[in-house]
MARPA-157165 format. One record per residue (C-alpha): residue in one letter; x, y, z. Coordinates in pm, whole numbers, plus 50000, padded with zeros to 5 digits. Example, Ala and Ser with C-alpha at 12.3 -4.5 7.8 and 13.67 -1.06 7.14 Angstrom:
<lumfis>
a, 51230, 49550, 50780;
s, 51367, 49894, 50714;
</lumfis>
This chain:
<lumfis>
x, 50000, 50000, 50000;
x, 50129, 50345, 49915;
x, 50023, 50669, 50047;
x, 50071, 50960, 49741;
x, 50084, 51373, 49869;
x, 50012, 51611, 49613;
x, 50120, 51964, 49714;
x, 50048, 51837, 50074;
x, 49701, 51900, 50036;
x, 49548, 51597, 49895;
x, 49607, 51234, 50033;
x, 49567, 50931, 49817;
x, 49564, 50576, 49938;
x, 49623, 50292, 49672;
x, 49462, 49935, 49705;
x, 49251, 50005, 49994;
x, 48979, 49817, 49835;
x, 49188, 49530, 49654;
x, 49475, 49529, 49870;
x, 49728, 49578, 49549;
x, 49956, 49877, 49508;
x, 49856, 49968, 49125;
x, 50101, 50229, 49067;
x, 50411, 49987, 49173;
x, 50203, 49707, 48950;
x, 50174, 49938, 48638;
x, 50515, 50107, 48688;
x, 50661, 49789, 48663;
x, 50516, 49679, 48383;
x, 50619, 49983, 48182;
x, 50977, 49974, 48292;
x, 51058, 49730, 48003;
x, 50944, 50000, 47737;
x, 51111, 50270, 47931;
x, 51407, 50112, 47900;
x, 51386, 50080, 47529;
x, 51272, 50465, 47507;
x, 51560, 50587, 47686;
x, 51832, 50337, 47444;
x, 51644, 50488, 47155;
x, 51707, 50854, 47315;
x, 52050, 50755, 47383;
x, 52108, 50651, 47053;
x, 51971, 50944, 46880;
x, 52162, 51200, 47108;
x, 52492, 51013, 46982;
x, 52332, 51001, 46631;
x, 52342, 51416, 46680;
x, 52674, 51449, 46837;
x, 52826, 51192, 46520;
x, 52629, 51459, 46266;
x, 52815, 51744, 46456;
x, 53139, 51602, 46434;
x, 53098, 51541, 46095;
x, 52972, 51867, 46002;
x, 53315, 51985, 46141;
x, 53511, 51759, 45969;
x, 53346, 51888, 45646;
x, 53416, 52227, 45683;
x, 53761, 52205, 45797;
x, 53845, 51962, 45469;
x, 53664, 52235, 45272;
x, 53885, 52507, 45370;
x, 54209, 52297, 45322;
x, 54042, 52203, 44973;
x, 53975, 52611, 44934;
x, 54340, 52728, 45055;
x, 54597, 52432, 44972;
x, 54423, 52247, 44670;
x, 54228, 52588, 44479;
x, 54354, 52636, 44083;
x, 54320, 52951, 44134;
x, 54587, 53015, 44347;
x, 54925, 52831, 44168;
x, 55171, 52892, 44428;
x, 54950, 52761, 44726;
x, 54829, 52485, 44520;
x, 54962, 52163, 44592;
x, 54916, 51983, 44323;
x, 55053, 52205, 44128;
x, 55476, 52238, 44045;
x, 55440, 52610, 44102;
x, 55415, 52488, 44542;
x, 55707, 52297, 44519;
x, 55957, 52460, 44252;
x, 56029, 52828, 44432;
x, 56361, 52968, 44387;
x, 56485, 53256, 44589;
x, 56703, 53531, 44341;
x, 57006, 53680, 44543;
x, 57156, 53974, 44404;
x, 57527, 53984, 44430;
x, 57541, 54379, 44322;
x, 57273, 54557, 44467;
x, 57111, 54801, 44239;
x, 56788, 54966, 44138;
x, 56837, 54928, 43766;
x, 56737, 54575, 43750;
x, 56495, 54343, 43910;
x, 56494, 53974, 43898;
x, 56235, 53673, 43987;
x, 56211, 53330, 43980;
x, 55935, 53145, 43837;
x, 55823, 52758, 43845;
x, 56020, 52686, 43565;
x, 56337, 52803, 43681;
x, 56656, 52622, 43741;
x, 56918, 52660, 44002;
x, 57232, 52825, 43873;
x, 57422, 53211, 43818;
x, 57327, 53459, 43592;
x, 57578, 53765, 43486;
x, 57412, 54074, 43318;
x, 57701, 54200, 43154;
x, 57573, 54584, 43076;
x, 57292, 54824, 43066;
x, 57232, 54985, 42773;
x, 56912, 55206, 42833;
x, 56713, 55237, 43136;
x, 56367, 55277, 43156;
x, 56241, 55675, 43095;
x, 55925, 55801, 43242;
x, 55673, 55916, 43018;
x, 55622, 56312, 42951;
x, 55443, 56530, 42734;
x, 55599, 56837, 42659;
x, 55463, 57158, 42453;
x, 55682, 57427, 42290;
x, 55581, 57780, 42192;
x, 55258, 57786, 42393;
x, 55329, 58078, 42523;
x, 55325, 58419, 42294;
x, 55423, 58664, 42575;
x, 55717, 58839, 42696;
x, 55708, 58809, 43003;
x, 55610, 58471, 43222;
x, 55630, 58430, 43629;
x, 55498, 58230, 43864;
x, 55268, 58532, 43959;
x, 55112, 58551, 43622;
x, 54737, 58528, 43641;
x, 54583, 58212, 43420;
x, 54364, 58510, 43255;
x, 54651, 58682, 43146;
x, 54852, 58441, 42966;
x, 54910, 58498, 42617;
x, 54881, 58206, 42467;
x, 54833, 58053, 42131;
x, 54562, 57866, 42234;
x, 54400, 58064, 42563;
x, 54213, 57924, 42814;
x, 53840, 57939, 42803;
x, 53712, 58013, 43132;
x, 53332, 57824, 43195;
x, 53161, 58045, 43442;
x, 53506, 58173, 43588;
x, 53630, 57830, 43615;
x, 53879, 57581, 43392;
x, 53882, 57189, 43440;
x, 54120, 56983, 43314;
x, 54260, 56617, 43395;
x, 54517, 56457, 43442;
x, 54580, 56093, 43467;
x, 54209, 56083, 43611;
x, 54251, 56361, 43872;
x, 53998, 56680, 43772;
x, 54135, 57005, 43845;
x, 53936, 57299, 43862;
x, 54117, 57660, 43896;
x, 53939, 57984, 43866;
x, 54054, 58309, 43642;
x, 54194, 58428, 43963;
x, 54442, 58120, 44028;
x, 54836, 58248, 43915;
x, 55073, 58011, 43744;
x, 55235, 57900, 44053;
x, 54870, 57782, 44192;
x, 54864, 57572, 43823;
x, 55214, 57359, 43896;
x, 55141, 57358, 44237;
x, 54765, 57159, 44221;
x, 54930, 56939, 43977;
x, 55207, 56842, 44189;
x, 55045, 56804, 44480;
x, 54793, 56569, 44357;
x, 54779, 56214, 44373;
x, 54808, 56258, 43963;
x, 55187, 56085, 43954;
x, 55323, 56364, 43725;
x, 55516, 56658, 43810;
x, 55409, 56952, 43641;
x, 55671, 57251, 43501;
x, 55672, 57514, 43239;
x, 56029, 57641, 43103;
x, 56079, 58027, 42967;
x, 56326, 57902, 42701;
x, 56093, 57679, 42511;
x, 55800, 57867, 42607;
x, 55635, 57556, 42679;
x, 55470, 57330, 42991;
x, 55622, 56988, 43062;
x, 55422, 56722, 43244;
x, 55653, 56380, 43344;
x, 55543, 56120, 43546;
x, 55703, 56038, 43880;
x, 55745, 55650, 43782;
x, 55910, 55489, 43533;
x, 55866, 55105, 43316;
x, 55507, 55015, 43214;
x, 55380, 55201, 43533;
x, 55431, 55494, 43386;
x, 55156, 55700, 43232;
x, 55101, 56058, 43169;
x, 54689, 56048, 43020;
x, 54574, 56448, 42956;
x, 54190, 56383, 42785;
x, 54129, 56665, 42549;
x, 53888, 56933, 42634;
x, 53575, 57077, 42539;
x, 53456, 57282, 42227;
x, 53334, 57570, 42296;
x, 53061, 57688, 42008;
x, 53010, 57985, 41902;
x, 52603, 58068, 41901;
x, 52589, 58211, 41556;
x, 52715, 57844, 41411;
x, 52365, 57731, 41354;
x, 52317, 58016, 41147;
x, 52658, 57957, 40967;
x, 52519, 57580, 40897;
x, 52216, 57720, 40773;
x, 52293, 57954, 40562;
x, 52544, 57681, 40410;
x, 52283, 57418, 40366;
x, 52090, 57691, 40179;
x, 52415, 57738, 39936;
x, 52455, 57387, 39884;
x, 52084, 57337, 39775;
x, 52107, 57648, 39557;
x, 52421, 57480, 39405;
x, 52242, 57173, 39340;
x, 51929, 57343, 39185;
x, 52161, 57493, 38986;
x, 52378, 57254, 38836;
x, 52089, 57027, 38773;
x, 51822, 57226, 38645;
x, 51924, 57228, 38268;
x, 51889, 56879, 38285;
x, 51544, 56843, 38494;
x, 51437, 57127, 38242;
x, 51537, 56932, 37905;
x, 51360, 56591, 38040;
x, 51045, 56805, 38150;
x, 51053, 56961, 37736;
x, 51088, 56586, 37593;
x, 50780, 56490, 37805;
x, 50579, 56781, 37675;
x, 50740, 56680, 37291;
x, 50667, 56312, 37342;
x, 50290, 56400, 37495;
x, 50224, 56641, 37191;
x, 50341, 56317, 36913;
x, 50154, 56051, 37152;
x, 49858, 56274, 37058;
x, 49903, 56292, 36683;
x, 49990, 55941, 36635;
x, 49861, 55777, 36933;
x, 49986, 55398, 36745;
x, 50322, 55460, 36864;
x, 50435, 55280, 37166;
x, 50574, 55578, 37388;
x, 50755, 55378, 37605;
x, 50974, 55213, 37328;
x, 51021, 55565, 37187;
x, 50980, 55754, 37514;
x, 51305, 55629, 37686;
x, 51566, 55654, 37448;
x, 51473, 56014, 37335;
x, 51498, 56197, 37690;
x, 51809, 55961, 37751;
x, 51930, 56175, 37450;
x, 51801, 56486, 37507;
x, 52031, 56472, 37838;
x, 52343, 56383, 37678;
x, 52276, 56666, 37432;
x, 52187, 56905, 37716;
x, 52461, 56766, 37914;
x, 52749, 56836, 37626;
x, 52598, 57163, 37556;
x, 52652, 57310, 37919;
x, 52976, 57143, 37993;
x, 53192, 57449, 37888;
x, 52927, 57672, 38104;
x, 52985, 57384, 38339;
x, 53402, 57417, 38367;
x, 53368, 57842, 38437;
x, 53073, 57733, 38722;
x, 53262, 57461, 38928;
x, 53548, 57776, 38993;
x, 53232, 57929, 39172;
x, 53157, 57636, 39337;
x, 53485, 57606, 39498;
x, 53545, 57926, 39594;
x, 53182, 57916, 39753;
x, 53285, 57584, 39903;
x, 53612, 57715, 40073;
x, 53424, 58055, 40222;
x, 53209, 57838, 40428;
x, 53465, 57633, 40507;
x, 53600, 57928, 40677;
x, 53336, 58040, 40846;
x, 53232, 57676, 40956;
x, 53570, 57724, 41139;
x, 53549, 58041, 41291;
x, 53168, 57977, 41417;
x, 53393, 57685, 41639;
x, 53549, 57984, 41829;
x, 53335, 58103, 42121;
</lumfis>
């Protein structure tokens, strides 16, 4: 017989009536299957921790694969020869002037470079005569730099770039301010200007492939009267045209006006068969009568042809 408390409130007596202590009786019975429930448990908490520890394996053989075994990587590859054949180059001379490496298919031995002939120059771009004045300083105003080519100031301001650095300097910014924005910069080129050549020089700092000196060319600055220069040339041209080919439109219109006129007196003739090959003749004829005209016109057309040129080319000036 067993006496159960619940919270010390309730009292239960089991197998009063029959004498037999059920809850012993039934836990006993299940004690079998609570046995098997907790192997199963047991075996699926070691099922976990095998998953877990597998999981880890996985991830560490994945980052060997990633950093010792990757193709993209040759010299930490291991299966490649690049791992395994490294050479280290020992100068004997120390110098600048040369630099040596080893690759994979290198072999051990001694190399002698017996000379130099020409070291590696640094790219430059150089301009001579851009400057018209008499007198250049470091004080010199941007506006007031006679020039061949003068600056055109947008709004007060000039941009240029070099080597993909933008520099923007107002009217107000001297010569010195110019050289010393360039040089400054993280452009790579060092930036002078010479009073003998009359010219700028930009170099870049490095030399070998590295070096690059890239100046994009500016803007074109239109003049606002250029649409009226293009105009009034497209006008010219289409007089021109008129011109030139009007005899001939004029002779083919008269041998349509001949051919209606003998279509109407003999309308048995087949116009088309007689049509064709008259105003094909007709233009020849018209076309060897105004060829000497012709000769004495195309001198007009050329010197009409070279005065818009011009002012094509001035209208380009702001």
């Amino acid at each position: 017989m067993a006496i159960n408390s619940l919270n010390n409130t309730m009292v239960r007596l089991s197998g009063v009536s029959s004498g037999l202590d059920t809850d012993l009786i039934i836990g006993s019975m299940l004690q079998l299957n609570q046995a098997r429930l907790d192997k199963q448990n047991q075996s699926t908490t070691k099922l976990e921790w095998k998953a877990d520890a597998l999981r880890e394996v996985n991830a560490l053989i994945r980052a060997f694969r990633e950093s010792s075994l990757s193709v993209l990587s040759a010299s930490d590859n291991m299966l490649s020869a690049a791992a395994y054949n490294t050479f280290a180059v020992t100068m004997l001379t120390p110098t600048n002037a040369v630099t040596v490496s080893a690759g994979s298919q290198a072999s051990a031995g001694a190399l002698t470079i017996g000379s130099i002939s020409q070291l590696a120059a640094a790219a430059n771009v150089k301009s001579v005569g851009a400057f018209t004045g008499a007198v250049l300083s470091y004080d010199t105003k941007l506006s007031a730099l006679e020039m061949q080519n003068a600056f055109e100031f947008d709004e007060g301001e000039i941009s240029f770039s070099i080597n993909g650095i933008v520099f923007t300097l107002d009217e107000e910014a001297t010569l010195g301010d110019l050289l010393n924005a360039v040089n400054a910069s993280d452009a790579g080129v060092r930036m002078t200007y010479s009073s003998l050549t009359k010219g700028f020089a930009v170099t870049a700092k490095n030399t070998g492939s590295t070096s690059t000196v890239d100046i994009p060319p500016g803007h074109v600055v239109l003049n606002p009267a250029i649409g009226l220069v293009a105009l009034e040339v497209f006008v010219l041209a289409f007089l021109l045209v008129v011109n030139v080919a009007m005899p001939l439109i004029a002779s083919g219109l008269l041998g349509e006006v001949a051919m209606g006129f003998v279509v109407r007196a003999i309308p048995q003739m087949n116009v088309f068969v007689v049509g064709i090959p008259l105003k094909i003749a007709i233009g020849f004829l018209m076309l060897l009568l105004i060829l000497p005209v012709f000769v004495h016109f195309t001198d007009v057309i050329f010197e009409r042809m070279f005065v818009s040129i011009d002012k094509m080319i001035a209208g380009l000036a702001a």
